[in-house]
PDB file of the backbone (N, CA, C, O) and the ligand in Angstrom, with CONECT records:
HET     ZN  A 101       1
ATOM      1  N   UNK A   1      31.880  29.194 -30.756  1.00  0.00           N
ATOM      2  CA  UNK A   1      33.202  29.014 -31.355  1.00  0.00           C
ATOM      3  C   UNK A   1      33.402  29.956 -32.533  1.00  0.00           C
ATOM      4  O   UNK A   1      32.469  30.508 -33.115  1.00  0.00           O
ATOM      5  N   UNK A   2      34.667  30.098 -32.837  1.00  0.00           N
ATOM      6  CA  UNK A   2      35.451  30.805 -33.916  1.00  0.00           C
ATOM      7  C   UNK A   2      35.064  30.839 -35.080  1.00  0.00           C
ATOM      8  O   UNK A   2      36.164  30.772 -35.628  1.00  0.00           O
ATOM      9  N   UNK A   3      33.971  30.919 -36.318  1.00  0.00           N
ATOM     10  CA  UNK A   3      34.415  29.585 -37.246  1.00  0.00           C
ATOM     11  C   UNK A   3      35.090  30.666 -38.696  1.00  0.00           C
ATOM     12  O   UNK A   3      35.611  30.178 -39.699  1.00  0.00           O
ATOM     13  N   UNK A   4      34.939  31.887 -38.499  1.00  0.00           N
ATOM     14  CA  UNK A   4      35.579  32.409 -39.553  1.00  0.00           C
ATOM     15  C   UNK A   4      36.863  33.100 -39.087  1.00  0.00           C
ATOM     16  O   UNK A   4      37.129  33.748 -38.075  1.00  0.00           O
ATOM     17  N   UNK A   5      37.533  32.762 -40.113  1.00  0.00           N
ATOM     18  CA  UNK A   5      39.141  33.554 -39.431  1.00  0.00           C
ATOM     19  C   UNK A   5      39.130  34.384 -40.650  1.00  0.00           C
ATOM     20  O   UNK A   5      39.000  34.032 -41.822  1.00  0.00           O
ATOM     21  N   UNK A   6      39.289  35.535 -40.149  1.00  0.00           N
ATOM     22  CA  UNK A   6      39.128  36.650 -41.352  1.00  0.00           C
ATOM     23  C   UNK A   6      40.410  37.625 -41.242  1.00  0.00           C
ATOM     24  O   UNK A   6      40.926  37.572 -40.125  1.00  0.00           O
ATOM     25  N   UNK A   7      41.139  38.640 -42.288  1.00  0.00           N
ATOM     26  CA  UNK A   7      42.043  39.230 -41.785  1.00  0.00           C
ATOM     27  C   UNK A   7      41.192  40.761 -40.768  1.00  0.00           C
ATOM     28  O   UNK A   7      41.987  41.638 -40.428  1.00  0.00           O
ATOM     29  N   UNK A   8      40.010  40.924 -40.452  1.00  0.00           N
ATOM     30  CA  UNK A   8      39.222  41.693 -39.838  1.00  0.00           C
ATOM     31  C   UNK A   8      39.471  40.857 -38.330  1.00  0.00           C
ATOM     32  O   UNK A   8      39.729  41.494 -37.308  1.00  0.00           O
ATOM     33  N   UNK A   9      39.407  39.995 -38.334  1.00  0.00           N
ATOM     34  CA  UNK A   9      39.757  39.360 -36.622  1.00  0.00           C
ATOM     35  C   UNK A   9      41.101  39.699 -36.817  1.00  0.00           C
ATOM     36  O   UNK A   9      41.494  40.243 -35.785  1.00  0.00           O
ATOM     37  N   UNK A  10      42.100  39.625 -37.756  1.00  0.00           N
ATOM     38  CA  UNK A  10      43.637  39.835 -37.279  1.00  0.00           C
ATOM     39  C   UNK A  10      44.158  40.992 -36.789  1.00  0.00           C
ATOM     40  O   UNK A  10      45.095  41.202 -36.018  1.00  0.00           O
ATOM     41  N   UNK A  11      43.043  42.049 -37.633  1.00  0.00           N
ATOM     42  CA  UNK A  11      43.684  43.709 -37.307  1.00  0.00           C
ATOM     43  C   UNK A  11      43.001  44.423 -36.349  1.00  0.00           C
ATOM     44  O   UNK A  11      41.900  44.272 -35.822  1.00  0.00           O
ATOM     45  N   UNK A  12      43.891  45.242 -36.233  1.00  0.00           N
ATOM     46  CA  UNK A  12      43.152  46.237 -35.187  1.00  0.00           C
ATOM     47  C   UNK A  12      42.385  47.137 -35.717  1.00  0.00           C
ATOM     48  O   UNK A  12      42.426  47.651 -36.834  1.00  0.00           O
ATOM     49  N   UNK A  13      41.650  47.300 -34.800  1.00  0.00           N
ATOM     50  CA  UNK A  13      40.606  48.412 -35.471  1.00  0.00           C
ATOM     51  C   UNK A  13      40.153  49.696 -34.359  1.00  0.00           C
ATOM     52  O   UNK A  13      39.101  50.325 -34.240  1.00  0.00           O
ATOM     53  N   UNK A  14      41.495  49.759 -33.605  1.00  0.00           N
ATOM     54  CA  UNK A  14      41.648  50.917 -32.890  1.00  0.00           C
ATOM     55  C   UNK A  14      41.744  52.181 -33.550  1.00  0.00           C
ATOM     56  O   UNK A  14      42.582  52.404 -34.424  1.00  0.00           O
ATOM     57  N   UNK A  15      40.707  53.207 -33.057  1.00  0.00           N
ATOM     58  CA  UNK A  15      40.820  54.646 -34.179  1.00  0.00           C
ATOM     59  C   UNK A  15      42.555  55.140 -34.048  1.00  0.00           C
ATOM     60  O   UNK A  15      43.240  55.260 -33.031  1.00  0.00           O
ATOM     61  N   UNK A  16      42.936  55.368 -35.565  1.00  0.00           N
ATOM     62  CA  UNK A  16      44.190  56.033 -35.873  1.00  0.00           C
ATOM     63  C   UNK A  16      45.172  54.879 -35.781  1.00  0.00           C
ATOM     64  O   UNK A  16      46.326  55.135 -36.124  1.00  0.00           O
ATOM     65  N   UNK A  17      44.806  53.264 -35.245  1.00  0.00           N
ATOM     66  CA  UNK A  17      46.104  52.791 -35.220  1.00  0.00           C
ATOM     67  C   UNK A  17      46.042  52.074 -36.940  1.00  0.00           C
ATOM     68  O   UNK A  17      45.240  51.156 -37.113  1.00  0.00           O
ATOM     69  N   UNK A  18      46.656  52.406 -37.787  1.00  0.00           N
ATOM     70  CA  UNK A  18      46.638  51.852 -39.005  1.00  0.00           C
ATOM     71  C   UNK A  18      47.527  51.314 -39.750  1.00  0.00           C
ATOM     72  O   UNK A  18      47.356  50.836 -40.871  1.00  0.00           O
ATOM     73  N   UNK A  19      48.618  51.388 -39.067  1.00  0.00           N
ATOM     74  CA  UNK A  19      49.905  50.753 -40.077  1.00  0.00           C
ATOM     75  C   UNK A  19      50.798  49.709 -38.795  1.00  0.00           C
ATOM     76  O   UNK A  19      51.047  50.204 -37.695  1.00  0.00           O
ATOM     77  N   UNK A  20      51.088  48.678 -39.035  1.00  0.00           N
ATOM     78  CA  UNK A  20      51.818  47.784 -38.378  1.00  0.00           C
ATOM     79  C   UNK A  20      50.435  47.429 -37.488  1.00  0.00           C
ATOM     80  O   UNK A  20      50.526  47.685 -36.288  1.00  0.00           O
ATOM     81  N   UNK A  21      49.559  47.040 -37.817  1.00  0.00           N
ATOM     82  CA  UNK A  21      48.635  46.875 -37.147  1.00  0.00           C
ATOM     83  C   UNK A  21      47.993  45.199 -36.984  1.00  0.00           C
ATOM     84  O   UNK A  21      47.251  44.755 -36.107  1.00  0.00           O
ATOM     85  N   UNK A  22      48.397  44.731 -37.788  1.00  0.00           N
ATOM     86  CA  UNK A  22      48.428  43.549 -38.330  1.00  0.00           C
ATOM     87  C   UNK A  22      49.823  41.919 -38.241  1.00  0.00           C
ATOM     88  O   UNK A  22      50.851  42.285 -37.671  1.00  0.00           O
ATOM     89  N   UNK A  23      49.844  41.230 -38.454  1.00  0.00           N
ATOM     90  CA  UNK A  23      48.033  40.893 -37.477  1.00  0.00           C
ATOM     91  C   UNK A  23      48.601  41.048 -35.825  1.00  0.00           C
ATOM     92  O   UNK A  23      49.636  41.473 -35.311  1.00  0.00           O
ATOM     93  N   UNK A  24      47.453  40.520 -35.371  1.00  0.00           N
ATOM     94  CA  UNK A  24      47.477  40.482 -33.841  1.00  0.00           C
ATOM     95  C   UNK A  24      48.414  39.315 -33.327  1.00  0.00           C
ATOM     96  O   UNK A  24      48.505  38.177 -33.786  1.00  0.00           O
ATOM     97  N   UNK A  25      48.948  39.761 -32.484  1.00  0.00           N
ATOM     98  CA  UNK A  25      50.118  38.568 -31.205  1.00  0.00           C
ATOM     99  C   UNK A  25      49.001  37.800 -30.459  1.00  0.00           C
ATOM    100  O   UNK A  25      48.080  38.417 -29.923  1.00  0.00           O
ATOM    101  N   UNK A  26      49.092  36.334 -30.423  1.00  0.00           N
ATOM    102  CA  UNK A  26      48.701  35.672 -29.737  1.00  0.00           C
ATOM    103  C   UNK A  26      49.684  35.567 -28.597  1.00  0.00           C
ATOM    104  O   UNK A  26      50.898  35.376 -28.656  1.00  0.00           O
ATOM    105  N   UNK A  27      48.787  35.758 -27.389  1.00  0.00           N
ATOM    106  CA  UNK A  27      49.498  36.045 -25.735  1.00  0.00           C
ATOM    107  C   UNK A  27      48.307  34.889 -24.969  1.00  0.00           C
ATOM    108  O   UNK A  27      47.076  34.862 -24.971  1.00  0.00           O
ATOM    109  N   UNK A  28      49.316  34.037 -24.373  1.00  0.00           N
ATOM    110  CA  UNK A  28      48.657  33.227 -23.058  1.00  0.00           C
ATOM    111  C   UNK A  28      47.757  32.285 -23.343  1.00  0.00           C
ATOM    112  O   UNK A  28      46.928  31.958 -22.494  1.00  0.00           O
ATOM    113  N   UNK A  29      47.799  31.603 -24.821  1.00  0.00           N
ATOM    114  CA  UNK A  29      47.056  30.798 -25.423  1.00  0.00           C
ATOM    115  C   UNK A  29      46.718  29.512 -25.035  1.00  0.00           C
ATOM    116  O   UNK A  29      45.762  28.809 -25.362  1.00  0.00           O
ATOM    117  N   UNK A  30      48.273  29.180 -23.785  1.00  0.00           N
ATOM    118  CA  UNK A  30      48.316  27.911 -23.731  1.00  0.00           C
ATOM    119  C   UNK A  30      48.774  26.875 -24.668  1.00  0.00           C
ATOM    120  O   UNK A  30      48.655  25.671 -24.442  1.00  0.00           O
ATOM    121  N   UNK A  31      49.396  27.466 -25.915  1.00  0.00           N
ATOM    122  CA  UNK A  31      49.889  26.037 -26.401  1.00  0.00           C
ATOM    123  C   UNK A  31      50.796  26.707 -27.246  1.00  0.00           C
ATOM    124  O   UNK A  31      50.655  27.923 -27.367  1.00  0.00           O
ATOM    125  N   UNK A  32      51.656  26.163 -27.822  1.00  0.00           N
ATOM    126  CA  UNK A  32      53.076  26.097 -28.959  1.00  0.00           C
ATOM    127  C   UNK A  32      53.125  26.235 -29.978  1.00  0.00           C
ATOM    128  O   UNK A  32      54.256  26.549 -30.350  1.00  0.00           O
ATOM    129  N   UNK A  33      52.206  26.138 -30.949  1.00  0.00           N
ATOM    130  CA  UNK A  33      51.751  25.885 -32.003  1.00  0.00           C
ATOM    131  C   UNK A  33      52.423  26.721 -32.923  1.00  0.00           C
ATOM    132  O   UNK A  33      53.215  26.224 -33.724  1.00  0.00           O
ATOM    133  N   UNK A  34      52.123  28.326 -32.891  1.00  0.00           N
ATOM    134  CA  UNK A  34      52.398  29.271 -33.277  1.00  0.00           C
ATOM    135  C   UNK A  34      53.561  29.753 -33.468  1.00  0.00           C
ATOM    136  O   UNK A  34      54.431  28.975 -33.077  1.00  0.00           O
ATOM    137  N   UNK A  35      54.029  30.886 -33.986  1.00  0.00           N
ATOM    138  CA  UNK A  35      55.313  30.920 -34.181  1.00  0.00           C
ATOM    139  C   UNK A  35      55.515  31.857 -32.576  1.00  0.00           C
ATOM    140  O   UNK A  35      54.542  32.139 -31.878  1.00  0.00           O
ATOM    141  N   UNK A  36      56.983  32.245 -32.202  1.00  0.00           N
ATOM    142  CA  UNK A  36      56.653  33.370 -31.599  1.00  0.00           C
ATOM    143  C   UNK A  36      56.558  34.601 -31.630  1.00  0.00           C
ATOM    144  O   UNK A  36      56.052  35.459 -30.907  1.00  0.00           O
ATOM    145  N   UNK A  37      57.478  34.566 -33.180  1.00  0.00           N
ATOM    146  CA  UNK A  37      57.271  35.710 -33.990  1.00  0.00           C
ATOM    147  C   UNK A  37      56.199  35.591 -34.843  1.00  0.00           C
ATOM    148  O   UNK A  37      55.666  34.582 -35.305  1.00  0.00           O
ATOM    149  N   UNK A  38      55.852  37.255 -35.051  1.00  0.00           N
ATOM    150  CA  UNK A  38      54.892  37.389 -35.907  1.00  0.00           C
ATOM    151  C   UNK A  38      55.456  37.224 -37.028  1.00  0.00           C
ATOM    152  O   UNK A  38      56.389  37.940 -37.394  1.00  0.00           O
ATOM    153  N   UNK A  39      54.812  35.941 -37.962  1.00  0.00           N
ATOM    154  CA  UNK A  39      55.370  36.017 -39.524  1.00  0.00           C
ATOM    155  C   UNK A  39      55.323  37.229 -40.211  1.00  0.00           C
ATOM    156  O   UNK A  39      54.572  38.176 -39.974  1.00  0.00           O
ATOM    157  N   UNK A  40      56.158  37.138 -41.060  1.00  0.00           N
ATOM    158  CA  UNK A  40      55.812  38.566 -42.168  1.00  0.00           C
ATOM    159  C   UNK A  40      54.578  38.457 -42.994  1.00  0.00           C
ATOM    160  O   UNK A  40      54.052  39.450 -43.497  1.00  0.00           O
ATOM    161  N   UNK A  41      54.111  37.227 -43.135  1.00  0.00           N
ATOM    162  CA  UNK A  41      52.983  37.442 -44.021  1.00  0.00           C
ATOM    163  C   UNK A  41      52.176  36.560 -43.080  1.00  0.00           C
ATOM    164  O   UNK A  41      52.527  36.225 -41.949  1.00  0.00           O
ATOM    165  N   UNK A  42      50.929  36.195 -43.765  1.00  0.00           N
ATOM    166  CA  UNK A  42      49.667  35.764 -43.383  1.00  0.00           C
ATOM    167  C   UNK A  42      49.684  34.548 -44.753  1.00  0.00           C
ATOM    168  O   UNK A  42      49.124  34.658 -45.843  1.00  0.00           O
ATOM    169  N   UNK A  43      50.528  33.406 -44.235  1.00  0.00           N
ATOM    170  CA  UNK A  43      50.358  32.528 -45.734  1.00  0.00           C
ATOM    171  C   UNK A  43      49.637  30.965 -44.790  1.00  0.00           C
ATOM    172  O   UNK A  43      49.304  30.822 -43.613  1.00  0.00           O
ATOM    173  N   UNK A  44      49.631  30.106 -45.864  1.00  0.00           N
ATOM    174  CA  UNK A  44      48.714  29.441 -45.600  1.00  0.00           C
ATOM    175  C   UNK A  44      48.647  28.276 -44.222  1.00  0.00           C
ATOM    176  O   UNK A  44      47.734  27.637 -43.699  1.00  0.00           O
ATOM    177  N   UNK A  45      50.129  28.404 -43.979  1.00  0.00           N
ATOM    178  CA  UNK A  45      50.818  27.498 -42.872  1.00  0.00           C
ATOM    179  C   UNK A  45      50.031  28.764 -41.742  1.00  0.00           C
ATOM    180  O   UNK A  45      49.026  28.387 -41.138  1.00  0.00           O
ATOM    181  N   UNK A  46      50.370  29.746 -41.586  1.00  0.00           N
ATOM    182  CA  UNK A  46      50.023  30.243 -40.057  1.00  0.00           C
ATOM    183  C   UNK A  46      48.557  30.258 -39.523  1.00  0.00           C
ATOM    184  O   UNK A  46      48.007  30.186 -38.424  1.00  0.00           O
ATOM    185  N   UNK A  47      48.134  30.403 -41.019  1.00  0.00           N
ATOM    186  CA  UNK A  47      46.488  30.216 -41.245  1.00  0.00           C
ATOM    187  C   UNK A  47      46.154  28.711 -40.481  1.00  0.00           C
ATOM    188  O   UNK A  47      45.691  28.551 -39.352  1.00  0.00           O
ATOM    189  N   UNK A  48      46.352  28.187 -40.982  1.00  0.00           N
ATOM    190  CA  UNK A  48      46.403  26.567 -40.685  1.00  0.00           C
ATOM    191  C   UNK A  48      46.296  26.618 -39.018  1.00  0.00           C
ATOM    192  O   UNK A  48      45.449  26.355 -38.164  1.00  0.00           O
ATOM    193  N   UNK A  49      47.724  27.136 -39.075  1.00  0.00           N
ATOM    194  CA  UNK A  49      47.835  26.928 -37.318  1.00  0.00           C
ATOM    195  C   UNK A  49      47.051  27.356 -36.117  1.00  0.00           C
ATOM    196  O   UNK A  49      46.671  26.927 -35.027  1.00  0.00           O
ATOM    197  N   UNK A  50      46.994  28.675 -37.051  1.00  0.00           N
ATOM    198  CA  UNK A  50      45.754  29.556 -36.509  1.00  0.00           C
ATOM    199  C   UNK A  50      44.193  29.119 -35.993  1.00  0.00           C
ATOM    200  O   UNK A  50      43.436  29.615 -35.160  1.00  0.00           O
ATOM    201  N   UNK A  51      44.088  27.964 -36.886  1.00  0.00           N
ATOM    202  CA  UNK A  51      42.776  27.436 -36.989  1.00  0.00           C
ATOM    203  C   UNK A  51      43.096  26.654 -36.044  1.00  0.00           C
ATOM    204  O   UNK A  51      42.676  26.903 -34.914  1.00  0.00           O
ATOM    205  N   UNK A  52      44.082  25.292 -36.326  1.00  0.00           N
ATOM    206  CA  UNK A  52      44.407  24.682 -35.151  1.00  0.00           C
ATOM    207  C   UNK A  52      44.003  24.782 -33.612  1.00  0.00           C
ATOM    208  O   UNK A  52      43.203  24.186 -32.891  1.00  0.00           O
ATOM    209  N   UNK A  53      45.141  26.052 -33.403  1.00  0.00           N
ATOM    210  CA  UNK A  53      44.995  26.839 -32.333  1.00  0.00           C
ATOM    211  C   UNK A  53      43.183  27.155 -31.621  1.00  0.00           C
ATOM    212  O   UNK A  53      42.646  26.798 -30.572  1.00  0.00           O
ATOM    213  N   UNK A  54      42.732  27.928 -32.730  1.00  0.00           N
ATOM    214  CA  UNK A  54      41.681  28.429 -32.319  1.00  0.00           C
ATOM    215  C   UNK A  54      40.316  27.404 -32.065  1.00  0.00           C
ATOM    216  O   UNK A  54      39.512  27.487 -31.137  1.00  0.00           O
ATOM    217  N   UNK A  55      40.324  26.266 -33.362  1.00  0.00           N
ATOM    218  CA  UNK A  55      39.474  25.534 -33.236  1.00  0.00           C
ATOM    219  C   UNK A  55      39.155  24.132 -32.787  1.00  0.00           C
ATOM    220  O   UNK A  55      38.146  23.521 -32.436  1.00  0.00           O
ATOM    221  N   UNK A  56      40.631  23.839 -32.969  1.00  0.00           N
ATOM    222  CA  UNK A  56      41.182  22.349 -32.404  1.00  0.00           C
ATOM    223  C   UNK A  56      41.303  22.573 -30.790  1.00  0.00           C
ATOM    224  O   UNK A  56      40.382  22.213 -30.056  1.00  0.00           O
ATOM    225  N   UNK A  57      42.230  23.054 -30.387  1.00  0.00           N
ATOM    226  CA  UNK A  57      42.929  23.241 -29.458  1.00  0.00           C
ATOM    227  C   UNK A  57      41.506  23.759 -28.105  1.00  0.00           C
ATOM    228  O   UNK A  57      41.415  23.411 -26.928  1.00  0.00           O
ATOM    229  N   UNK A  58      40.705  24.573 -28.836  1.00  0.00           N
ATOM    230  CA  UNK A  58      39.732  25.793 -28.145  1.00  0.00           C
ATOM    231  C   UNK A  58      39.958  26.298 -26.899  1.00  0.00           C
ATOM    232  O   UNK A  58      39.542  26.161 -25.748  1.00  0.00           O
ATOM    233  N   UNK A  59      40.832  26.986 -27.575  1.00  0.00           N
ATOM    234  CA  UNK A  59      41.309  28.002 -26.535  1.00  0.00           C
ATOM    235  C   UNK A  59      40.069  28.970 -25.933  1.00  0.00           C
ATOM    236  O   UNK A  59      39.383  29.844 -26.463  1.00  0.00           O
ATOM    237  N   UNK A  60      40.101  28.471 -24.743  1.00  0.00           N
ATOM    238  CA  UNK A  60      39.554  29.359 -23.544  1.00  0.00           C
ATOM    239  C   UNK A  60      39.091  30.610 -23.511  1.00  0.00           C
ATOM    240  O   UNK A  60      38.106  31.288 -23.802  1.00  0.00           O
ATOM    241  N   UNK A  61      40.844  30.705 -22.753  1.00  0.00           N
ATOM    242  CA  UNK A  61      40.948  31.917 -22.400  1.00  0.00           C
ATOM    243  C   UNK A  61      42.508  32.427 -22.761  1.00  0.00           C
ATOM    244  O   UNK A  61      43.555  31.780 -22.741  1.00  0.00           O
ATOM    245  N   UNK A  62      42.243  33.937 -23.121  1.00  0.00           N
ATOM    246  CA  UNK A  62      43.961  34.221 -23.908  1.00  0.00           C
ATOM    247  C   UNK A  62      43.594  35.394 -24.125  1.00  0.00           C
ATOM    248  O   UNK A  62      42.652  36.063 -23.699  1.00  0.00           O
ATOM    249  N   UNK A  63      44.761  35.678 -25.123  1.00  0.00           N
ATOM    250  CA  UNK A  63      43.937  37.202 -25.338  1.00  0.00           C
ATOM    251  C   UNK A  63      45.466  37.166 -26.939  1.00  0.00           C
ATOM    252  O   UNK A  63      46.430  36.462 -27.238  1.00  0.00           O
ATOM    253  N   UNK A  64      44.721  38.479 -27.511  1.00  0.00           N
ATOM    254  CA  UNK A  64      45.329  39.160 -28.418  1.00  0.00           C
ATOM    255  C   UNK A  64      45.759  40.528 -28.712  1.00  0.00           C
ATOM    256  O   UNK A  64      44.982  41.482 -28.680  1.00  0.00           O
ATOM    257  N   UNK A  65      47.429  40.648 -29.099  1.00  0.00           N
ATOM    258  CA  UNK A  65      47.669  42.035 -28.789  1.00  0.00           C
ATOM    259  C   UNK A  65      48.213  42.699 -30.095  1.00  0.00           C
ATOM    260  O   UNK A  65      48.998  42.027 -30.763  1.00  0.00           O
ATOM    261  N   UNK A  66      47.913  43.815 -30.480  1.00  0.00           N
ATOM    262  CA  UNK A  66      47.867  44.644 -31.333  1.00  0.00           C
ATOM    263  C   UNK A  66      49.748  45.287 -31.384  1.00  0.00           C
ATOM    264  O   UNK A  66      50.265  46.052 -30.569  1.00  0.00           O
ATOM    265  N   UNK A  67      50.429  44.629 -32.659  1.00  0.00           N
ATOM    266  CA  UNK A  67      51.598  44.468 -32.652  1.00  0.00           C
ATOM    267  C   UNK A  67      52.159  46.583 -32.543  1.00  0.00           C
ATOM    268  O   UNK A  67      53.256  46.977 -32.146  1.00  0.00           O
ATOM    269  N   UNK A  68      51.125  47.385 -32.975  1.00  0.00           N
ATOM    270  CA  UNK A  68      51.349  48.991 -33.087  1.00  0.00           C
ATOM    271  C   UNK A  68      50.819  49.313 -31.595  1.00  0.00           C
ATOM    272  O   UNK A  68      51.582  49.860 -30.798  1.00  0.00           O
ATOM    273  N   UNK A  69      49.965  49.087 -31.357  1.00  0.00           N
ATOM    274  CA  UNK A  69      49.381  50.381 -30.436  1.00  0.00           C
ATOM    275  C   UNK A  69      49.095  49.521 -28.934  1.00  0.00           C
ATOM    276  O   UNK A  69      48.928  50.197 -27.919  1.00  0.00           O
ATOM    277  N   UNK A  70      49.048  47.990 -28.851  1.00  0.00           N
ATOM    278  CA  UNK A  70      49.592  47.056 -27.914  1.00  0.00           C
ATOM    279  C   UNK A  70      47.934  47.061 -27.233  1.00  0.00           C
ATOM    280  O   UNK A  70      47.768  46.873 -26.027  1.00  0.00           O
ATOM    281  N   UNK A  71      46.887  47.277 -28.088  1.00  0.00           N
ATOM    282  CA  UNK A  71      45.918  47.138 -27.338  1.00  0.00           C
ATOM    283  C   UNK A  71      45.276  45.895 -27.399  1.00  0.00           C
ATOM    284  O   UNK A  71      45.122  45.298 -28.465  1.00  0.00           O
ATOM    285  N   UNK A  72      44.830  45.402 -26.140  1.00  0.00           N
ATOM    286  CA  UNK A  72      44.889  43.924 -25.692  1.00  0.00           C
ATOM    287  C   UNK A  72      43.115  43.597 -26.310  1.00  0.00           C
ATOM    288  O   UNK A  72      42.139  44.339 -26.201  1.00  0.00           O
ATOM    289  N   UNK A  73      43.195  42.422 -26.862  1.00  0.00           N
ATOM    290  CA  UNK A  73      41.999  41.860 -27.321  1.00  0.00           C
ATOM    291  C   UNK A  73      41.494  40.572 -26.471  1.00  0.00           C
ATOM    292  O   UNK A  73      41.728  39.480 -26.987  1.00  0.00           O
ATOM    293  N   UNK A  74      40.833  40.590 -25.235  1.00  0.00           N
ATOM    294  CA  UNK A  74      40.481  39.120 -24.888  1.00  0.00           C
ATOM    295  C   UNK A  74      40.016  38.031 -25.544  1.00  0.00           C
ATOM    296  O   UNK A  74      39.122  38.045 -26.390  1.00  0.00           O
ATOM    297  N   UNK A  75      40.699  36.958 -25.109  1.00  0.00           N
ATOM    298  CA  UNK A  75      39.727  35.713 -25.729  1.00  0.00           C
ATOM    299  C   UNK A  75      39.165  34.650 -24.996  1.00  0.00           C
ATOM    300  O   UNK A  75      39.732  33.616 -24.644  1.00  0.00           O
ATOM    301  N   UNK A  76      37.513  35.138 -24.714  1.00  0.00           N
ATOM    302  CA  UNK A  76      36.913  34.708 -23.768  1.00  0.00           C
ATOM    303  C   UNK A  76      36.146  33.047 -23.654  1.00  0.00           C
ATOM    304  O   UNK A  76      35.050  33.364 -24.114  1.00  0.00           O
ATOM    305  N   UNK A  77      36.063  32.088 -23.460  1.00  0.00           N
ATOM    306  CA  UNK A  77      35.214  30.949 -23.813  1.00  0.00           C
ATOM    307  C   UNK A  77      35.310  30.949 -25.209  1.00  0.00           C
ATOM    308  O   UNK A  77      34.334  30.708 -25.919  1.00  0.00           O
ATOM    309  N   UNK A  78      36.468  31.213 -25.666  1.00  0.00           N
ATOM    310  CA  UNK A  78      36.670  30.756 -27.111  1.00  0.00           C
ATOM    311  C   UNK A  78      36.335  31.728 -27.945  1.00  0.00           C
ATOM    312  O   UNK A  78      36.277  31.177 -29.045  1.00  0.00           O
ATOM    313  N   UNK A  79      36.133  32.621 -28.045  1.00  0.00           N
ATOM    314  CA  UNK A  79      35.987  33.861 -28.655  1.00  0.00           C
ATOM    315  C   UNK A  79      36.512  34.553 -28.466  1.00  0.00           C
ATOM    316  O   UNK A  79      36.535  34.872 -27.277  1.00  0.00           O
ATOM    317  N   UNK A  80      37.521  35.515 -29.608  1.00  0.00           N
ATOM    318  CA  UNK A  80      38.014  36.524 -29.224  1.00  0.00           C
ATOM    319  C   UNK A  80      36.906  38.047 -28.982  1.00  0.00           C
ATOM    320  O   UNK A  80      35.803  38.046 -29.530  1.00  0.00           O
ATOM    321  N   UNK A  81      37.201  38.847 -28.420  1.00  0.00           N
ATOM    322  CA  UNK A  81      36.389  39.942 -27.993  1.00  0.00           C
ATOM    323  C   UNK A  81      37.020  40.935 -28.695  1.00  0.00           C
ATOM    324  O   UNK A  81      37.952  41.564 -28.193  1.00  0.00           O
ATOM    325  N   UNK A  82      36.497  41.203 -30.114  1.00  0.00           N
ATOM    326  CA  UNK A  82      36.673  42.624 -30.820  1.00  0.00           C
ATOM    327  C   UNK A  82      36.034  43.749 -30.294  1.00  0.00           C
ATOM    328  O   UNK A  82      36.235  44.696 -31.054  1.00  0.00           O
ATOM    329  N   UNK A  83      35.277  44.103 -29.226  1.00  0.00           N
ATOM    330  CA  UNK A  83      34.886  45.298 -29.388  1.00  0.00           C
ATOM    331  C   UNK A  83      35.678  46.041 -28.439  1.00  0.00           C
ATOM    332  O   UNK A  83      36.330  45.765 -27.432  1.00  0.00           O
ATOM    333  N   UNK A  84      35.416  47.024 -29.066  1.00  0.00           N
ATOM    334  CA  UNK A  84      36.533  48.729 -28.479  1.00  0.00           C
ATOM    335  C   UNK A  84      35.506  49.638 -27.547  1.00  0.00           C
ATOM    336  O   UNK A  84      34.284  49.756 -27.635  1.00  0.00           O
ATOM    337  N   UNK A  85      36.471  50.250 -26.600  1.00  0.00           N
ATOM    338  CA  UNK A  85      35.860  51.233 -25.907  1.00  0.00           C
ATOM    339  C   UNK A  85      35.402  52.735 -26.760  1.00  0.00           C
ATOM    340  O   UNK A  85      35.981  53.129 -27.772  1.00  0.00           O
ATOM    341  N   UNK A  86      34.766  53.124 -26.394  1.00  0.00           N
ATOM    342  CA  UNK A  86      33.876  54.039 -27.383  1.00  0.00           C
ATOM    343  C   UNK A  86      35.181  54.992 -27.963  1.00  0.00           C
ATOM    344  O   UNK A  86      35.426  55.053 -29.168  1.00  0.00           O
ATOM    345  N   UNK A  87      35.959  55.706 -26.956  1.00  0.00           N
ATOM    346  CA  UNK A  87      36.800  56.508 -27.198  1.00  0.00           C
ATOM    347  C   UNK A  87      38.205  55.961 -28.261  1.00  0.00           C
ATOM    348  O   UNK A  87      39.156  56.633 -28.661  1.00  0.00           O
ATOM    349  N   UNK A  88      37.880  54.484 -28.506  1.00  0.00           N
ATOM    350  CA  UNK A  88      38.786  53.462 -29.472  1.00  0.00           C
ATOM    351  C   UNK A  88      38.332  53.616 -30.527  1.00  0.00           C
ATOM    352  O   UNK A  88      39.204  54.006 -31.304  1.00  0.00           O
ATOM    353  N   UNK A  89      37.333  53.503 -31.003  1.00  0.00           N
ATOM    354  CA  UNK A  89      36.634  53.642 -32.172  1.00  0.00           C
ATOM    355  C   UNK A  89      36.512  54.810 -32.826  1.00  0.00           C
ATOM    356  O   UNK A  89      36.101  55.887 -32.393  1.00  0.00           O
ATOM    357  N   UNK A  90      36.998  54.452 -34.176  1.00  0.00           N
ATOM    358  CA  UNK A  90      37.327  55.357 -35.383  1.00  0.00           C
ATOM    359  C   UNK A  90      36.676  55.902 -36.394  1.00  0.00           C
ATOM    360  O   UNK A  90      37.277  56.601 -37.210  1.00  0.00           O
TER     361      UNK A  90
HETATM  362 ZN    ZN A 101      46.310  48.788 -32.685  1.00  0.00          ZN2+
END
């Protein structure tokens, strides 16, 4: 399981994608919780939900998408999957 929610899980960390990068779209989560827009900030309610979502709820399977450069982050048995293909990395 999840247990740190960091703004490093929110962003992308695709080489060169650096601005509007933040945070990531939750896609196919299975539940409501969330807004469907991406808030403008990262305050303590989305946080909340976030956790909800991620730790209450334990989401599966889903994935996360990178609001600039749209690159898809799986989320496998409850983990999201940060790592990048070699040619991603910056
Ligand atoms: Zn990106």
């Amino acid at each position: 399981m999840v247990r740190l929610i960091t703004h490093n899980l929110l962003a992308c960390h695709v080489k060169n994608c650096t601005s509007n990068n933040f945070p990531l779209a939750f896609k196919d989560l299975g539940d409501t919780s969330l807004p469907a827009e991406q808030p403008d900030m990262i305050d303590d309610e989305f946080l909340q939900k976030l956790h909800h979502v991620l730790l209450e709820i334990h989401v599966e399977e889903g994935s996360m998408v990178c609001p600039n450069c749209n690159h898809v982050y799986p989320i496998s048995n409850g983990i999201p999957n940060m790592l990048l293909a070699e040619h991603e990395i910056g």
